[in-house]
C-alpha positions as CSV (number, residue, x, y, z in Angstrom):
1,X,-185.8,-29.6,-231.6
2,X,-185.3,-26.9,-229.0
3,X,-188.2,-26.7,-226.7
4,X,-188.6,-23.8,-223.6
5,X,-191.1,-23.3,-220.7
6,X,-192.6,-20.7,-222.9
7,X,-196.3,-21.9,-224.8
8,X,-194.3,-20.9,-227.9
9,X,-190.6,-22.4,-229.6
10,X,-188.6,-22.9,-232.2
11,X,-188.2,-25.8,-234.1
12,X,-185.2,-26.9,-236.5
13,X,-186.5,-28.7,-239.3
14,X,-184.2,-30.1,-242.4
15,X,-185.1,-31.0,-246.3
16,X,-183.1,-32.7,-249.3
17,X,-183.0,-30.5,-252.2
18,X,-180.8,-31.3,-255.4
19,X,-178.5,-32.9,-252.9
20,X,-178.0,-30.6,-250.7
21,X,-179.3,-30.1,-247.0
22,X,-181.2,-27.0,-246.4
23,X,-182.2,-26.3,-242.5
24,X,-185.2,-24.1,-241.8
25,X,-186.6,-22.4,-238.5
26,X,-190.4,-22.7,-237.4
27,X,-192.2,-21.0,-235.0
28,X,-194.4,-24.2,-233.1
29,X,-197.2,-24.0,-230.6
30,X,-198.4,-26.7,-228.3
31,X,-202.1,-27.1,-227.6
32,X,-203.5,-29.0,-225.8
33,X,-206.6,-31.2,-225.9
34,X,-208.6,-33.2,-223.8
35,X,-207.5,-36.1,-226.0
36,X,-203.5,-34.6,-225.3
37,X,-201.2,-32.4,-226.7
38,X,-200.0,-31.1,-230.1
39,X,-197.5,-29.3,-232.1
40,X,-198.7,-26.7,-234.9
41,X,-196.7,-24.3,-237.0
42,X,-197.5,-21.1,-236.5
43,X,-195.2,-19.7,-238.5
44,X,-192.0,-20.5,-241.4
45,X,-189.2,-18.1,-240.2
46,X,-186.5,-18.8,-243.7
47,X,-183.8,-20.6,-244.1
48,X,-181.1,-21.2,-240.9
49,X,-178.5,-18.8,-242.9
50,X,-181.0,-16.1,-243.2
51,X,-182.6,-16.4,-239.7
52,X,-180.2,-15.5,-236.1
53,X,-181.6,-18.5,-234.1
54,X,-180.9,-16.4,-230.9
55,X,-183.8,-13.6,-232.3
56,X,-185.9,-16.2,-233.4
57,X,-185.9,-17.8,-229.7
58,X,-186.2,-13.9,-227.8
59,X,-189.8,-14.0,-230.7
60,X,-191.0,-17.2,-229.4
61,X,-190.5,-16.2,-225.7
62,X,-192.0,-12.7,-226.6
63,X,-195.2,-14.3,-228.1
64,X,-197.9,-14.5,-225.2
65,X,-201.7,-15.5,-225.5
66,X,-202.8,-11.7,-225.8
67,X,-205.2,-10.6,-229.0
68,X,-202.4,-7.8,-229.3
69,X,-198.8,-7.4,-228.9
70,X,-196.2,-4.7,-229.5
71,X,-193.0,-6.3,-230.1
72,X,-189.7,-4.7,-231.4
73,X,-188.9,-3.9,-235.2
74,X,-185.9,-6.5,-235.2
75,X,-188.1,-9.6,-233.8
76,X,-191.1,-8.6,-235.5
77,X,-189.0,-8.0,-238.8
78,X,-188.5,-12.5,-238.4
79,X,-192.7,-12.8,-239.4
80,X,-194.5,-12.0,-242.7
81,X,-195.1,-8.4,-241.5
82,X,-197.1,-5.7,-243.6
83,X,-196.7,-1.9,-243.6
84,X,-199.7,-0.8,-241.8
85,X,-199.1,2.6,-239.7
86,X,-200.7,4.9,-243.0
87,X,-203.3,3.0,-243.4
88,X,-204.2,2.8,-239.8
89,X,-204.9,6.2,-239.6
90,X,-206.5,6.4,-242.7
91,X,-209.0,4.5,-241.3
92,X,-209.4,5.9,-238.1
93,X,-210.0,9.3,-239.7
94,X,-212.8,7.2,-241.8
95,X,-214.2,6.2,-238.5
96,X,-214.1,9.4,-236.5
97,X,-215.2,11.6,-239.3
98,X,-218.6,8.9,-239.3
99,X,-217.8,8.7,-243.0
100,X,-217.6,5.0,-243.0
101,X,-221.3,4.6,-241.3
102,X,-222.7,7.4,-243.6
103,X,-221.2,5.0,-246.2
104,X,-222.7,2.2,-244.8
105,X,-226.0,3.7,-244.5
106,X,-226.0,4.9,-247.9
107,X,-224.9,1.3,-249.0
108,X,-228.1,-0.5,-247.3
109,X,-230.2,1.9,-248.9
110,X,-228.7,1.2,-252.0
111,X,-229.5,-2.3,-251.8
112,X,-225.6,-3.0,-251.9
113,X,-223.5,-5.1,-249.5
114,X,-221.9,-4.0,-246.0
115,X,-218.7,-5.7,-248.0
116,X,-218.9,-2.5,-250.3
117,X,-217.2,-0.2,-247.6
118,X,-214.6,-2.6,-247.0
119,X,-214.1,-2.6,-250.8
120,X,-214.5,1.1,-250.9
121,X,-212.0,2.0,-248.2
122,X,-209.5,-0.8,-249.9
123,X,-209.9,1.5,-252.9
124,X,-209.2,4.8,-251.4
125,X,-206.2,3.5,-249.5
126,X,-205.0,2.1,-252.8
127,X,-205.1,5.4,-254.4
128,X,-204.1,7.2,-251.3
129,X,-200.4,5.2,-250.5
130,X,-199.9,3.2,-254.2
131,X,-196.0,3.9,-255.2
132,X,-195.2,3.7,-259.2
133,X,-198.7,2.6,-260.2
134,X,-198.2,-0.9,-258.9
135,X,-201.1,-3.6,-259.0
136,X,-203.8,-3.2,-256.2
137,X,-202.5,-7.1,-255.7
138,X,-199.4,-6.1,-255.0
139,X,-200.5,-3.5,-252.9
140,X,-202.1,-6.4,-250.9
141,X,-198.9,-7.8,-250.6
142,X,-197.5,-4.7,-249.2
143,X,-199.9,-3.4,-246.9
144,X,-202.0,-4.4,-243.9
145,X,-206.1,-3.9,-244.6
146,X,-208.6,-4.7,-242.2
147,X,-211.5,-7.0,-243.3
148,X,-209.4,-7.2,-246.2
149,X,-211.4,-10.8,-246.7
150,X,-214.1,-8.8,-247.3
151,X,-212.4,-7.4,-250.7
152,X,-213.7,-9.0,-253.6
153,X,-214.1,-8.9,-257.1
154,X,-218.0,-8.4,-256.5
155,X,-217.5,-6.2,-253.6
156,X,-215.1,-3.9,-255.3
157,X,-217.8,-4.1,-258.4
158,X,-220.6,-2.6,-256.0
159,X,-217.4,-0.2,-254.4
160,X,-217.7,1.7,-258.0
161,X,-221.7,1.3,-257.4
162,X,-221.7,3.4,-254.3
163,X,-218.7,5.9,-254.8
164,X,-221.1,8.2,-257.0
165,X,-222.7,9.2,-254.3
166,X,-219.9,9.0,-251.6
167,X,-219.1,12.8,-251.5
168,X,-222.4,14.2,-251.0
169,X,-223.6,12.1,-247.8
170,X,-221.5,13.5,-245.8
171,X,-223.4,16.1,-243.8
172,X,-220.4,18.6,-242.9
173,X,-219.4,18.5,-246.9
174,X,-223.2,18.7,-248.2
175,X,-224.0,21.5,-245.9
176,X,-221.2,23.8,-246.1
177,X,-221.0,23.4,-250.2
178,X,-225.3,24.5,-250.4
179,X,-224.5,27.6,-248.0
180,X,-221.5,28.2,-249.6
181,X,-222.3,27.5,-253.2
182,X,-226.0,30.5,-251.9
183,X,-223.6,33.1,-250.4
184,X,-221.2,35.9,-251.9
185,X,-218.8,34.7,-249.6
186,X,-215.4,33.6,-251.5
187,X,-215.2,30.1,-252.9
188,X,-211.5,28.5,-253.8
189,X,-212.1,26.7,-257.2
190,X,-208.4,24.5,-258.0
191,X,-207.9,24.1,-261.2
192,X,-205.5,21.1,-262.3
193,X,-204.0,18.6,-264.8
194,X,-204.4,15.3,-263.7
195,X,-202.3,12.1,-265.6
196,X,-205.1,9.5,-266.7
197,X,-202.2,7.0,-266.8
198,X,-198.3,6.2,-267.7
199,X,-199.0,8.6,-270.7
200,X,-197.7,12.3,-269.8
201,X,-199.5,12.9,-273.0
202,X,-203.3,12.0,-271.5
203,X,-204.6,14.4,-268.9
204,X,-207.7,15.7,-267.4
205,X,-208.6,18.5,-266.2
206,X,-209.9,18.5,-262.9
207,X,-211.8,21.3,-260.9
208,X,-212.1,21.0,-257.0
209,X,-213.9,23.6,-255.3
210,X,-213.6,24.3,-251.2
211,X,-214.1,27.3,-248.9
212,X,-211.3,29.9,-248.0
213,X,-210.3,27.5,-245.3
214,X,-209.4,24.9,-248.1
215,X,-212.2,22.4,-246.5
216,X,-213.2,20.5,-250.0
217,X,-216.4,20.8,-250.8
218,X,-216.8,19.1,-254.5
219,X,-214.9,17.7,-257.3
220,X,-215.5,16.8,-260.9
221,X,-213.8,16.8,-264.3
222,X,-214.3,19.2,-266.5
223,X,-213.4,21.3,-269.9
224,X,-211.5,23.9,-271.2
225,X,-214.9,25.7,-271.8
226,X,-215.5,25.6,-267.7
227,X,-213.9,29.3,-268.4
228,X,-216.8,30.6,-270.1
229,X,-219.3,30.3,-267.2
230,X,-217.3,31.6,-264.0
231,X,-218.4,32.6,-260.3
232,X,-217.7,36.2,-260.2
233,X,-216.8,35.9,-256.5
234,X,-214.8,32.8,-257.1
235,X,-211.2,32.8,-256.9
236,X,-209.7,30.5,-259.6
237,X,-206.1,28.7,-258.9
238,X,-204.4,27.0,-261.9
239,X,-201.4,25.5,-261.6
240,X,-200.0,26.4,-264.6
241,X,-200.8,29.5,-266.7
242,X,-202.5,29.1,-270.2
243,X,-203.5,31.8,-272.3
244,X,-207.2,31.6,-272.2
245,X,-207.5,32.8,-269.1
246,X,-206.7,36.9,-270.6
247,X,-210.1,36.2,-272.2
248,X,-212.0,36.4,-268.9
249,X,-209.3,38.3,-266.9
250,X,-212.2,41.4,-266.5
251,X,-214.9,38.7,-265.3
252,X,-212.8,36.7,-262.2
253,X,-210.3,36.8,-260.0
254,X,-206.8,34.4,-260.5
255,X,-203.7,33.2,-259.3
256,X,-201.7,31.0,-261.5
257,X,-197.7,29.9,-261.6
258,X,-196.2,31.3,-264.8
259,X,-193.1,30.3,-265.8
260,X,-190.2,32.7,-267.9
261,X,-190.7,32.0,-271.0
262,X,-194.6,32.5,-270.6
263,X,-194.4,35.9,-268.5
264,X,-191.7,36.8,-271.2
265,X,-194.4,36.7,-273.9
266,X,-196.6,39.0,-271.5
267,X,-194.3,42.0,-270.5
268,X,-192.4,43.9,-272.6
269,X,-188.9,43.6,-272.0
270,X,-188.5,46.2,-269.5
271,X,-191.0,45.2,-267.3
272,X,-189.6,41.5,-267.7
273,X,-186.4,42.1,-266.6
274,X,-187.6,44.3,-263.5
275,X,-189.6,41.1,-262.2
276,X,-186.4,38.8,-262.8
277,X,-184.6,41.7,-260.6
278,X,-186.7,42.1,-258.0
279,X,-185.5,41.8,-254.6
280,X,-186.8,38.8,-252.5
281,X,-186.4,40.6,-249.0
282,X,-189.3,39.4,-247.2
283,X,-189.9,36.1,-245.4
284,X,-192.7,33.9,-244.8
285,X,-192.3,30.5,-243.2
286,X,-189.2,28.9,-245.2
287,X,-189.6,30.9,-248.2
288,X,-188.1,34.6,-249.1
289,X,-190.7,36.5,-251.8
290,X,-191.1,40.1,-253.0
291,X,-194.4,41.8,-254.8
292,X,-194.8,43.8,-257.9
293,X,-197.9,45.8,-259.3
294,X,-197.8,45.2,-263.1
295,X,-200.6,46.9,-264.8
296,X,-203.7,45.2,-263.5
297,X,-201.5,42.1,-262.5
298,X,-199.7,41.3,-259.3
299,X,-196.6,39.5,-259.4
300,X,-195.1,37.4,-255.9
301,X,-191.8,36.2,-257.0
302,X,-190.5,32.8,-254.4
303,X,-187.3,31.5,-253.5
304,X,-186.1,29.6,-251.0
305,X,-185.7,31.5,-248.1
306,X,-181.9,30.7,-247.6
307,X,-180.9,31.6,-250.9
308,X,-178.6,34.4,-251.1
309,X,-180.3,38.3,-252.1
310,X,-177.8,38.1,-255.3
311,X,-178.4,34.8,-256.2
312,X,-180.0,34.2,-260.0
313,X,-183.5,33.3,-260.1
314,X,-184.8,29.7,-259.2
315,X,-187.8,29.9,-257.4
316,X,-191.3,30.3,-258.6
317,X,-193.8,33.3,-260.1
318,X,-197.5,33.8,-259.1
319,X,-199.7,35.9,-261.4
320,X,-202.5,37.0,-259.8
321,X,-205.3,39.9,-260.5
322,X,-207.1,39.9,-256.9
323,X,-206.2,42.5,-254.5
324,X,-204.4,40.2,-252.5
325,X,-201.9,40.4,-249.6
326,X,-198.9,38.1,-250.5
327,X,-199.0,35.8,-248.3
328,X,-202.7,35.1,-248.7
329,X,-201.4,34.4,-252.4
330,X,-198.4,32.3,-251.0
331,X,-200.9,30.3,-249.0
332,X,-203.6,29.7,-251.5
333,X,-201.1,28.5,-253.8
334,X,-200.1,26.0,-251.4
335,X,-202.9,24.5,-251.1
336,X,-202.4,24.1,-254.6
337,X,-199.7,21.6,-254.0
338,X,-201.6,19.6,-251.4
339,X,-204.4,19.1,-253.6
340,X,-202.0,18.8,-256.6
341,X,-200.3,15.5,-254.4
342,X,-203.4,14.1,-253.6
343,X,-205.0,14.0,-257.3
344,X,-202.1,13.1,-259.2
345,X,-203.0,10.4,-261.2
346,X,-206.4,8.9,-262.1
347,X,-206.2,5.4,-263.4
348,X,-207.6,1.9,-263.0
349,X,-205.0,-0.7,-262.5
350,X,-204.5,-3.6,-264.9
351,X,-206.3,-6.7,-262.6
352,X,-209.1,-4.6,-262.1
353,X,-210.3,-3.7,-265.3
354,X,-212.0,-7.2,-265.7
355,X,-213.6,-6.7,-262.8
356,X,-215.0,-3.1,-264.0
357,X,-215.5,-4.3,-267.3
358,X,-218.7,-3.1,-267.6
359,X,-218.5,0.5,-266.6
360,X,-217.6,2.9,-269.2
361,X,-214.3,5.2,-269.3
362,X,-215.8,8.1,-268.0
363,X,-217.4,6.8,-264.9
364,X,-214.7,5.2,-263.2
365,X,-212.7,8.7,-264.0
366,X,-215.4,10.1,-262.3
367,X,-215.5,7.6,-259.6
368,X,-211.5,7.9,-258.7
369,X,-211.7,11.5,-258.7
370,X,-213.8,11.1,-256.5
371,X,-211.7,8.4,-254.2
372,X,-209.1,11.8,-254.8
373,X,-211.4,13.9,-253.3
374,X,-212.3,11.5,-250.4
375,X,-208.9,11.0,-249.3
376,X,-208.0,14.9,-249.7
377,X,-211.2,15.6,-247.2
378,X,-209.7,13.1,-244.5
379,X,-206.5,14.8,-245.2
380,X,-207.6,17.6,-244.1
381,X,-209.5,16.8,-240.8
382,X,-206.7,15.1,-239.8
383,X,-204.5,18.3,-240.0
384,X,-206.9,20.3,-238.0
385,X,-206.8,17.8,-235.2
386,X,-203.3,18.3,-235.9
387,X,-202.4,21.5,-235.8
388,X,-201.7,21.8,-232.2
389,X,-198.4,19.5,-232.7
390,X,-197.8,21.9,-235.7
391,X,-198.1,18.6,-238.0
392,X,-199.8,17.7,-241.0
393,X,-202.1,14.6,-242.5
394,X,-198.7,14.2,-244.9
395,X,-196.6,14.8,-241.3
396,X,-198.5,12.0,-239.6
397,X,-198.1,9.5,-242.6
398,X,-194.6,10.0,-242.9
399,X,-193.7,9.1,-239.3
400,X,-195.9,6.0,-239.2
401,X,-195.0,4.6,-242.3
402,X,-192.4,2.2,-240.7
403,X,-195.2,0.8,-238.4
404,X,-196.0,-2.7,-239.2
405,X,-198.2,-5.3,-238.5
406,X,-198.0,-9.3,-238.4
407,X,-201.4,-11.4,-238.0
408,X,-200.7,-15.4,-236.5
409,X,-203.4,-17.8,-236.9
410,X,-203.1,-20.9,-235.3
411,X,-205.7,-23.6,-233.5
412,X,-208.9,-21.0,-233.5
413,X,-207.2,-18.4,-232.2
414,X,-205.6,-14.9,-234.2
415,X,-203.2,-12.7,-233.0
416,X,-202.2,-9.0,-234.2
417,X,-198.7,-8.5,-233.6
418,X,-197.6,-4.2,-234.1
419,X,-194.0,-2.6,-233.7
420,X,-193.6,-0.8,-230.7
421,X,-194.9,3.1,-231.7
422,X,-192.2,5.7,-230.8
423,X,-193.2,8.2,-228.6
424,X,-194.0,10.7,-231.4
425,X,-196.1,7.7,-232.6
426,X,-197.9,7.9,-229.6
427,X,-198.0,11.4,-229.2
428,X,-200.1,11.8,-232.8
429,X,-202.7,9.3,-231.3
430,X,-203.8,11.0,-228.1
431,X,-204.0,14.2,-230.0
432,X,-206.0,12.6,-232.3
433,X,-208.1,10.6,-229.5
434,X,-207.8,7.7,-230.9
435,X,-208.0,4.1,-228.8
């Protein structure tokens, strides 16, 4: 037993199994009382093969009495640590966009538990940072949730109770989507096929409308048949190109991705080959395009911008019948993919479909489109606030991803203990003004 001047050490401790000695490292405490002292594990560090005892010692001298410490990746990597940088600022963005109190307003009025935020915002970081359609229990596993005690099978019940509602009580989203949805001024309505589950076979289709400046304003699914009642000074995105759409080409404006073999069956062979020809000599950002009038269509032809003039085609085609400049149509159309990444798939996992047993099909489709749209609509206010680094919501995620956090209990006291944040790290919290 190995004991230091430090309130925290490690202790050595041996077992018998099948015959063999196996040694294991502990990370002890000492309190003490007015009746004396005591020893207390605070935490199981492995097995004495899998553990350097010299890190394990440089941990127990790091560990002070603060609520929080920043320690480094390799001694924090020695305690059950979660991944946690995502989600924390998913949920600052929850906080500083006054979503979670509108939530929690909405909620008492309701008549439903405070729990049912907690539950809520479980939910939408589920759906916002799940990898391969694992379990939301192992998701637990994985990542770091605040008041995650307050996540139960009744609270998540009442999460599905409130998320109808969860879009519209937001007053920036209500107000800009009445004056929006009143004016002549240009809505954005994304059109998309959304997986329903492990199934390519099973999609939805799912409309999300927003402003010019891609702020979302409302989502829902919807039908083939949505064609037949269009907003005349909408402009319709589809990410993929389906024939229907020649039916109301005269009655609203489009751009869709069209692939060969489908603008092959449009063109006449002459007119094919001079797209597949045309010269990509203009840049934008990382990408080299060029434009074609075709009839009443526009073509913008994309590759990447450091592919040779000569090479073969391997980029992408936008059709489009709106008066467009290219790189308007380049930047609508990637939006496309930020949405596209943010609803792509719409599914309830396995060990919580007893607990939603009583909901039908459709409403919890509707109800985790609309965690989608949630998390798309943080997304984006984190991006403004972003801008001046020239980073993205998807820019911020990425570099804290590796951030993790440990949580030691021990006596009546709890402890939070983060990796150190990287100057970048840093720098993405004070432009976001976050404590």
């Amino acid at each position: 037993m190995e004991k230091g001047r430090h309130p925290m050490w490690i202790k050595q401790t041996s077992v018998q199994k099948k015959g063999a000695k196996r040694v294991y490292y502990q990370l002890m405490k000492t309190v003490y009382t007015p009746h004396g002292s005591r020893q207390i594990v605070v935490a199981n560090l492995g097995r004495a093969e899998n553990v350097e005892l010299a890190l394990a010692k440089r941990l127990a001298a790091s560990i002070t009495d603060e609520s929080y410490l920043f320690l480094p990746e390799e001694t924090l990597s020695l305690l059950d640590a979660k991944l946690y940088g995502e989600i924390y600022l998913l949920n600052k963005a929850f906080e500083i966009t006054s979503l979670r109190r509108f939530l929690e307003d909405h909620a008492k009025y309701k008549g439903l538990s405070a729990a049912s935020v907690d539950a809520l915002f479980y939910l939408l970081s589920y759906y916002s940072f799940q990898f391969g359609e694992m379990s939301s229990a192992q998701f637990s596993k994985r990542y770091f949730i605040r008041n995650s005690e307050n996540v139960t099978p009744d609270s998540i019940r009442e999460a599905f109770l409130l998320l109808p509602d969860a879009s519209h009580i937001h007053p920036g989203i209500l107000t800009n989507y009445n004056c929006l949805k009143n004016s002549d001024e240009r809505k954005c309505f994304y059109f998309l096929h959304v997986k329903t589950g492990r199934d390519d076979n099973e999609n939805l289709l799912v409309s999300l409308m927003t402003d010019k400046n891609s702020f979302p304003l409302s989502s829902r699914i919807c039908k083939k048949n949505t064609l037949d009642a269009l907003d005349p000074s909408g402009l319709y995105l589809y990410e993929s190109f389906f024939p229907e759409l020649l039916s109301v080409w005269d009655r609203a404006h489009f751009i869709v991705q069209i692939s060969r073999p489908q603008l092959r069956k449009l063109l006449p062979p002459a007119q094919f080959r001079q797209v597949m020809d045309l010269p990509c000599k203009q840049r934008y950002g990382d990408l080299a395009y060029g434009m074609i009038h075709v009839g009443d269509f526009s073509l913008v032809v994309l590759k990447p911008g450091d592919s040779p003039q000569n090479a073969s085609f391997s980029g992408e085609i936008l059709l489009c019948n709106d008066a467009l400049p290219p790189h308007e149509v380049i930047n609508y159309f990637s939006d496309m993919n930020d949405i596209r990444d943010c609803f792509y798939s719409v599914f309830l996992p396995k060990d919580l479909q007893d607990i939603c047993s009583g909901f039908s099909p459709a409403k919890l489709q509707n109800d985790i489109v609309t965690l989608h749209f949630l998390r798309l609509f943080l997304d984006q206010q984190l991006s403004v606030k972003l801008e001046p680094l020239n980073l993205t919501a998807r820019d911020a995620y990425d570099l804290w991803r590796p951030v993790k956090i440990a949580t030691l209990e021990y006596g009546h006291r709890k402890q939070l203990i983060h990796s150190i944040y990287t100057p970048m790290q840093t720098r993405i919290l004070e432009f976001l003004a976050f404590k």
